[in-house]
Each structure stands twice: as C-alpha cells, then as structure tokens.
N, C-alpha and C positions, 0 to 999 in steps of 0.2 A: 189633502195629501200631508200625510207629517213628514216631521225633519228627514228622518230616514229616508224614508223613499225618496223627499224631495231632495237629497243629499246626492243618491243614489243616480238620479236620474238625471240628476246637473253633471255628478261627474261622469255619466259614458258621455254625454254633450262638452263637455269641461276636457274631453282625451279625444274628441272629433276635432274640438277646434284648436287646440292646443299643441294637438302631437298629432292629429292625422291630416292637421292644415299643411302644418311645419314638415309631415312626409310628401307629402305632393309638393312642394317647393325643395323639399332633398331631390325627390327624383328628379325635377326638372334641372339643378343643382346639377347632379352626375351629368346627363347629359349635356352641361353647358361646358361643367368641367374636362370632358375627354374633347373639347374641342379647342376650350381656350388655354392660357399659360396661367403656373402660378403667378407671373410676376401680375397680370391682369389682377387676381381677386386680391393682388398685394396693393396696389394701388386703392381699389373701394376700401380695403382695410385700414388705410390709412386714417380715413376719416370719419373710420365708425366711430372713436370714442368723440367728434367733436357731435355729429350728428346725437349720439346718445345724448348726450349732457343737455344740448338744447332742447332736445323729448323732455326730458325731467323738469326741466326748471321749467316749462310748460305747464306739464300735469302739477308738479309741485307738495305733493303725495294728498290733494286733496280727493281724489279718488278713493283711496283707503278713510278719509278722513269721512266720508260720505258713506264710506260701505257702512261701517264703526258705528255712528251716529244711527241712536233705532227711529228716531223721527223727522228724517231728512224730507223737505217739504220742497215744491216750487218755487222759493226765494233761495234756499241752501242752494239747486242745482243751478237756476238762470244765472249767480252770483260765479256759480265754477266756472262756467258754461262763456261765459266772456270775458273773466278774466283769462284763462287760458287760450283764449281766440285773440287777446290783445298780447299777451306774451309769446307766443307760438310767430306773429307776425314782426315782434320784436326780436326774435332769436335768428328768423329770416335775415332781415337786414343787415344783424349784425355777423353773420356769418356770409353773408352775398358781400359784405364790405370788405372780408377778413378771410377772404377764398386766397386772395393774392398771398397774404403770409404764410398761410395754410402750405400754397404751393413750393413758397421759396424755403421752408422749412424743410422739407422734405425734398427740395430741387426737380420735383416733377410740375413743370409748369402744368400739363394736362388738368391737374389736380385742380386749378382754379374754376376752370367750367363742371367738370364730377361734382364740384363740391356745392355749385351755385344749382346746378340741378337735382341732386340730391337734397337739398333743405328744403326745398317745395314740399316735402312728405310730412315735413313738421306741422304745417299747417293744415293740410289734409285733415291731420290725424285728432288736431287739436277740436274740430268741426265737431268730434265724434265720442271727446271721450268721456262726456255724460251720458250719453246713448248707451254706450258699455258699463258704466257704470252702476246704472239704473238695474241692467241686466242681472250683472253678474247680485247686486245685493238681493235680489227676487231671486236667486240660484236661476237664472234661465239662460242656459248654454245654447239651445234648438237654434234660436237665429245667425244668433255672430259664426255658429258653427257653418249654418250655409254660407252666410255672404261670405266670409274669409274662405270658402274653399273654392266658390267660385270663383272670386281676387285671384287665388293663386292658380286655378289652372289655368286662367286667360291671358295672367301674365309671364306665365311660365310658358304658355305656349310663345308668345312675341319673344321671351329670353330667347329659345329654342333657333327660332328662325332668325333672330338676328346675331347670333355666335358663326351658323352657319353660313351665314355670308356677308364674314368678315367685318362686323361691325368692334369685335374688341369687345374693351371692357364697358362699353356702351352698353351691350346683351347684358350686363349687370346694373347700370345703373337706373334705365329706363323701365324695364318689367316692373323694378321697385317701384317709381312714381305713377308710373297706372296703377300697378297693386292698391295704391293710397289712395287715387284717386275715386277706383271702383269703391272698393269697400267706403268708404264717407259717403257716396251717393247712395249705395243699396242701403245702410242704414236708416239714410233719413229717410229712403222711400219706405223699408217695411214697420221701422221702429215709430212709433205717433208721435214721440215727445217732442216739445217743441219749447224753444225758450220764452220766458216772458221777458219782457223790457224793463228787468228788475235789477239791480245791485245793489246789494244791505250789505252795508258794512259792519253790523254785528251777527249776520251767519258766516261773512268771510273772516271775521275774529274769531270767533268761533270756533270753524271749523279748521283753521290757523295753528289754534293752540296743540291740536295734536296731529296735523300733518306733518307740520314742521319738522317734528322729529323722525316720521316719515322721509319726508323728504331729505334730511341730512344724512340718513341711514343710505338712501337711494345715491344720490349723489356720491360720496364717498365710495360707495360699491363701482359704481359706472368708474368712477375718474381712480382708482384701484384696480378693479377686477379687467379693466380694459388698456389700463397703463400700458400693456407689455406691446400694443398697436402701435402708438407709436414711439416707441423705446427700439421696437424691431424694425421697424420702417427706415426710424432716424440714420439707427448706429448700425445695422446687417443688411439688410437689402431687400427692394420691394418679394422677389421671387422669394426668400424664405419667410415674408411675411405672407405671401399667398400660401405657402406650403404649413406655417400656422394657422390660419384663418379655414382652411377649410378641414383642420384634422378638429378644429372648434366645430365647428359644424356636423362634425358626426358624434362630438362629445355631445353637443347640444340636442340632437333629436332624440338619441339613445337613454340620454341622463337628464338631462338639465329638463326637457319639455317634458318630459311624464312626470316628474317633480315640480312644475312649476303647475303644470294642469291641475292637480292634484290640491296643490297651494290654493289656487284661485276659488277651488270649491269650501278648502279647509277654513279658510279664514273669516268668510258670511257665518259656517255652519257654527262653527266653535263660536263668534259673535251670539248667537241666540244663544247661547248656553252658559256664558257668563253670568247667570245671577243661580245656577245650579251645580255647585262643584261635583259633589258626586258622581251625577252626572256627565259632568267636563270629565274628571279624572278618568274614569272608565272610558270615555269616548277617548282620550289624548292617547292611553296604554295600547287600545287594542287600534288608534292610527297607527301607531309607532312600529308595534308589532308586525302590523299587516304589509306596512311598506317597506321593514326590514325584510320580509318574506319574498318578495316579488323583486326587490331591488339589489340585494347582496349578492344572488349568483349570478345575476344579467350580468352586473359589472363586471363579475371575475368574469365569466365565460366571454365576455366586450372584450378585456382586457387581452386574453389569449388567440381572440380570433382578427385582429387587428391587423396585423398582416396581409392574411388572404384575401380578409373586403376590401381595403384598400385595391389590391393589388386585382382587383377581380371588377373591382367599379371604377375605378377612373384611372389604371393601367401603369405602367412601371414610373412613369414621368413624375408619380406623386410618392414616389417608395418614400423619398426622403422627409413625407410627412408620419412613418408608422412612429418612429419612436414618440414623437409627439403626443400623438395620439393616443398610446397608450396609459402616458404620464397622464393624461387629462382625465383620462378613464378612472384612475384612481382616486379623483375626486367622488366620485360616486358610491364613493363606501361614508361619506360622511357628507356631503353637501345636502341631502333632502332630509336627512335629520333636523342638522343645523335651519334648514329652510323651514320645516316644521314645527320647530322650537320659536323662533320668531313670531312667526302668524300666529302661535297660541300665547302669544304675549301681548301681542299688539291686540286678537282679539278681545282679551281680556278689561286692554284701557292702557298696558304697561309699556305702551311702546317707547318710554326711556331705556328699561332694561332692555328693549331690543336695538335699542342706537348703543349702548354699553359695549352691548355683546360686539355689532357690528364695529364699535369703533376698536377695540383689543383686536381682533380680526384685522385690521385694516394696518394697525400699528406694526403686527407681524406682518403685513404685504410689505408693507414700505421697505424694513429692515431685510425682509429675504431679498426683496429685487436688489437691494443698495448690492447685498453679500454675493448675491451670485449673478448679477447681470456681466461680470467681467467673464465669467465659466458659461456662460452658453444659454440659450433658450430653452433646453432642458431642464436645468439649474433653478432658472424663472418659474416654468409651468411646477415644478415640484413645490418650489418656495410657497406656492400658492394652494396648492395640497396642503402642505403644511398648516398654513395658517387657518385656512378651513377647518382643521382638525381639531385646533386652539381655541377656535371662535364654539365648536359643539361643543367642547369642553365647557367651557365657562356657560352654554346655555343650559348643558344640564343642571349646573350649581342652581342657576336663578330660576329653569323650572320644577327642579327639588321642593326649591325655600319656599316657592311661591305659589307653586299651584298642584302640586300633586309629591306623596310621599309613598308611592308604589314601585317594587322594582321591577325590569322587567328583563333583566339580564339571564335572567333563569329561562325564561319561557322563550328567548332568541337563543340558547345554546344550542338546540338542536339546529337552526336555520345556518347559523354559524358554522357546525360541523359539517354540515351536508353539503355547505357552498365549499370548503376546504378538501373535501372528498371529490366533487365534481371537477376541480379545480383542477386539482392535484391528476385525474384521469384523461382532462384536454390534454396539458402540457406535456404527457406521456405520448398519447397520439399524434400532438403536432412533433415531437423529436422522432419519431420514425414515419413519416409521411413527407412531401411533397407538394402535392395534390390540393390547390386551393379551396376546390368544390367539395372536397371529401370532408375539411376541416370544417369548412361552414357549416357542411350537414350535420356535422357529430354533435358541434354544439348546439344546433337545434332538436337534435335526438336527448343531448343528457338533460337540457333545458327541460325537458316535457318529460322526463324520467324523475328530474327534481319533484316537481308536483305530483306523480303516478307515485314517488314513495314518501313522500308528505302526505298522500290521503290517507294511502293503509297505515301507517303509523298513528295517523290522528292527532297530530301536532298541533300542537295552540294554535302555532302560527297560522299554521293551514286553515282552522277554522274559523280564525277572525278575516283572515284573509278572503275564503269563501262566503261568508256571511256578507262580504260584503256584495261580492258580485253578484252571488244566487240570485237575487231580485230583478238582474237585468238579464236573464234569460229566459228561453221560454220555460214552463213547467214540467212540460218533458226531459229536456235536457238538465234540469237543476239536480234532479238524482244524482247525474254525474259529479258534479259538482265537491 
C-alpha cells in the first residue's frame, strides 16, 4: 500500500478513534450531564491539570521521540516501555501523598479521595503506551479504534447507571478508571508486542535528545492551556468551573478531536517525507488547504449555533455555559493550523522551532490570564484565543523560512468568502426565530450547501479536500464526490 492510501486509511481509523471514540463518551457525557450538577464536573475539574501533568511526565514526549526515529528497534521500545512504567508509578505516589494539599487548596475535602482514585489511570495508561505507539508509527488506527470504543461504551454505560442513582461525581470518576483499565487489558490481549528485559541507556539518550523538547512543548501547554482549572476553581467556584469544563468539552469534540485526529495521522506521514521536499511542500499546501476547507465554516456555523445545543442537550441549567462556549469556538479558526504547523516541524527533526513557537504562545497565555483574570472567565477563555493566534503567527514565519515558499492564501479566498456568506445567513435566521430545532437544522442544511456549492464551482479547496476522501468510499459513490 503506498503513503496515500496508507495515510488515507489510517485517517478514517485515526477520525473513529479519535472523534468517534471521544462521541460516544460525549453522548454518555449529555446523559450524565442532565442528571448530575455543574458544581459535580467542577470538582473532577479541579484536578484535571494535576492528573494531566503526571500523564506527561510519564510519557515524557518519548512517544514522538519513537514515531520520528525511522529505526526504532526492541531496545529503543522495552527502554520507553519501563521507564515510563517506573515513572507513571512515581507520579501515583506522589500525588496519592499530595491528594491532602490538592484538597485543602481548593477546600473541598472530597477532593482527596477523587484525586487518589483518579491517579490509578496513570498507570494503566503508562502499561500501553508503546502499544500505541508502535501503532500509530505503522499508521495503524483499525485496533486502538475498537478497543477505545469498546472502553468507552462500557464505561459510559456504568457513568450512566451510576448518575442515576445518586452516586454524584463518582458516575465521573470511576467510568474514567475502568475506561483505563479495559483499554490496557484489550491491548495487550490483541496487540503482540511484548517487552524485553532491556534498558540501554544510549537508545534512552538518544531518543532524549529530541523528546525533550517535545516534552517541554507538552508540559508548558498542559500547565497553560489548563491553568484556567484551577485559577477558576480556586478564585470563582466549583459550579462555574463545571459550567467551563463542560462548554470544553463540546469545544473539544467539535474542534480540538477532529484536529488532533488528523495530527496524529499528520505527523508519521510527513515523517516519511522528510528527505523529499517537493514533495513535503505540495503535501503541507494542499494539508492546509483541505483543512481550512472542512474546518472554517464548521466553526463559524459552531459558533452561531451554540445556544440551541446547549440548550437542547443538557437543558436550561447549563445556559450559563453558551457564552463560554462560543468564546472557545473561536479558537477553531486558528488552533489546527497552528497544530499543523508544529507536527510538520517536529516531523521534519525541527522540533526546537516548534518549542519556540510553543513557548511565544505560552508567554502570551501568561500575560493575558495576569491581564484579564480580574474581568472574568470570558476575558481568560479570549486571552487564550488570542495567544493561539500569536503562536500561528510566528508558525507561519518559521514554516515560510523553513520548509516551504508557496502561498496559499489565494486559493482559501474563496473558502473564506463562502464561510463569511453562510455565516452572515445563520445569524440572520437565528434573529428572527426562537425555535431551537429549527436553528440546528438550518445549519446542518447550509453546512451541506457549503460543499453542494464548492463542487459546482470547482474550488481548489474542494478538490484537495475531495481527493482526499474519494478513496474511502465506495466507487459508486465517489462520482459524487
């Protein structure tokens, strides 16, 4: 199979396990949400950015370090494979020690036991994550795509049933540590790999020299992009941290997980292609293009319909998470750019320039939360927009200089005008309507009229856009296409 196809075919598996894992756990989500309170998902909030940070320093970016690397052998992985299993059991303890401060921090004693059961998933996770590893550098999405959807309907169903009677924010914490649990067992049952009782200390030097900066990139993002957890916990209250945390959560399935899917396929593929520019460049332009095409008017038509689904899925009790929400939305006009520009950095070898970018990015987080944490969680979630915006910036400078001298700003005009046309037609219909269901519906009508007049026009976009899909449908259907 060449790159293409094998590209192709990682990523509808790479959008099963990524975005159609992560919707089967939305929906079981909505269902836990019309039952339990914000203040409930304010609490698990609390301790997402500690839980996050001890993932990382886990993993340690030597996962990227291993994709990168074209001859990663049985001493490079058995070397990840238990370092990560001895740090992942270090992060445990130190946070099973550090549940107490966690709680008096934030004055919610509960917090100590959430927190002590919640870490257990570190380690789970850590069992697994050369199994995934291995995967994803062979572009093979098929398996992690079953096992994580299994994970998540079985423990989506135990959320389910234990919201329902009366367990609280429990119904959150525990689905999570089976989810961890299942998924580490089905991998090692269907995946073969198995470690050997190796440790070189010159493939973990090695493979060192350029995670690191991975991993610094990573780090700063978590203990940034998740500061405002507990910033809002601390200083506003657990209920409008639940009422942030879950308007995240609809940013994330809509935005963040189809861009991240996306990523995970991007970064192997552009890998092989580093020793052929040409090549690269034509592949990087018509990426670019194709994901400005699919992702520009989802956003705006997100951004407008915000309201209704809310208010249609988890009921009036979450109103006062729309504004949130739609601030968050607007990251999605530049965050999978910026995410794009990265992984073809880092594929390339240059992942300094992409701790550069990340760390200007980071600098602007700092300064906007110092500026507007006094003005509101609004204020916050924009400041963060912002610096997103800062951070593409400077990526396009360094993938200019670096890896490609083609524009493409001519060839997203039209993508551009049509999402500012559709745009411009919701916001008309939502000011003379009411009617929640009618709003959703339109913008699933102008959505599919987006693309019905992107074909007869024969827009670039359109065509790289289709080219790339055409292959995963059947042969009949591709005419349409």
């Amino acid at each position: 199979m060449d790159l293409k196809k094998k590209s192709l075919n990682a990523l509808k598996w790479s959008f099963v396990d990524s975005f159609g894992v992560y919707f089967v756990r939305f929906g079981f989500t909505i269902a836990i949400a019309r039952e339990l309170t914000p203040r409930d998902y304010g609490l698990v909030g609390m301790i997402a950015i500690f839980i996050s940070l001890a993932a990382l320093i886990t993993e340690s970016g030597f996962s990227m370090a291993l994709i990168q690397k074209k001859n990663s052998n049985q001493k490079d992985y058995s070397t990840v494979f238990f370092f990560s299993l001895a740090v992942s059991i270090l992060m445990y303890v130190v946070l099973f020690f550090s549940s107490g401060l966690i709680a008096e921090f934030y004055n919610e004693p509960l917090l100590k036991d959430i927190t002590r059961v919640a870490a257990l998933g570190i380690v789970f996770s850590a069992l697994i994550t050369v199994h995934i590893t291995i995967l994803t550098k062979n572009l093979e999405f098929k398996i992690p795509a079953y096992i994580k959807m299994v994970s998540a309907l079985l423990s989506g169903i135990l959320g389910v049933i234990l919201a329902y009677n009366g367990f609280g924010v429990w119904s959150l914490v525990y689905p999570g540590l089976v989810a961890s649990m299942l998924t580490t067992c089905l991998f090692w049952i269907f995946n073969k790999w198995k470690p050997s009782l190796i440790f070189s200390l010159d493939s973990f030097k090695s493979l060192y020299k350029y995670g690191i900066n991975i991993f610094a990139q990573g780090f700063t993002s978590i203990l940034l992009d998740q500061i405002y957890y507990p910033l809002i916990g601390k200083f506003y209250s657990a209920t409008e941290l639940g009422l942030f945390s879950n308007a995240d959560k609809f940013y994330q399935i809509f935005v963040r997980r189809i861009t991240i899917s996306y990523g995970r396929v991007a970064f192997p593929a552009f890998s092989t292609l580093q020793d052929k520019p040409v090549e690269f460049a034509s592949t990087y332009r018509k990426t670019a293009i194709a994901l400005a095409f699919i992702l520009l008017p989802f956003t705006g038509l997100l951004i407008v319909s915000a309201k209704p689904v809310i208010l249609i899925l988890l009921t009036d009790k979450w109103s006062k998470s729309i504004p949130f929400l739609q601030l968050l939305y607007l990251d999605g006009f530049v965050f999978p750019f910026l995410l794009l520009n990265q992984n073809v950095l880092n594929a390339v070898g240059k992942s300094k320039l992409s701790l550069i970018i990340d760390t200007v990015k980071k600098v602007f987080v700092i300064t906007g939360a110092f500026v507007a944490f006094k003005i509101g969680i609004q204020a916050l979630i924009l400041s963060q927009v912002i610096s997103t915006a800062i951070g593409l910036l400077v990526s396009i400078f360094f993938i200019r200089n670096n890896i490609i001298h083609q524009k493409i700003f001519k060839e997203l005009l039209p993508v551009i005008s049509l999402t500012l046309i559709f745009v411009f037609i919701s916001i008309l219909f939502l000011k003379y309507t009411n009617t929640n269901i009618l709003i959703v519906m339109l913008q699933g009508i102008l959505f599919l009229s987006y693309f019905v007049l992107n074909r007869y026009l024969h827009t670039t976009a359109y065509q790289y856009f289709s080219s790339f899909l055409r292959p995963l449908f059947p042969v009949k259907l591709q005419k349409y296409l």
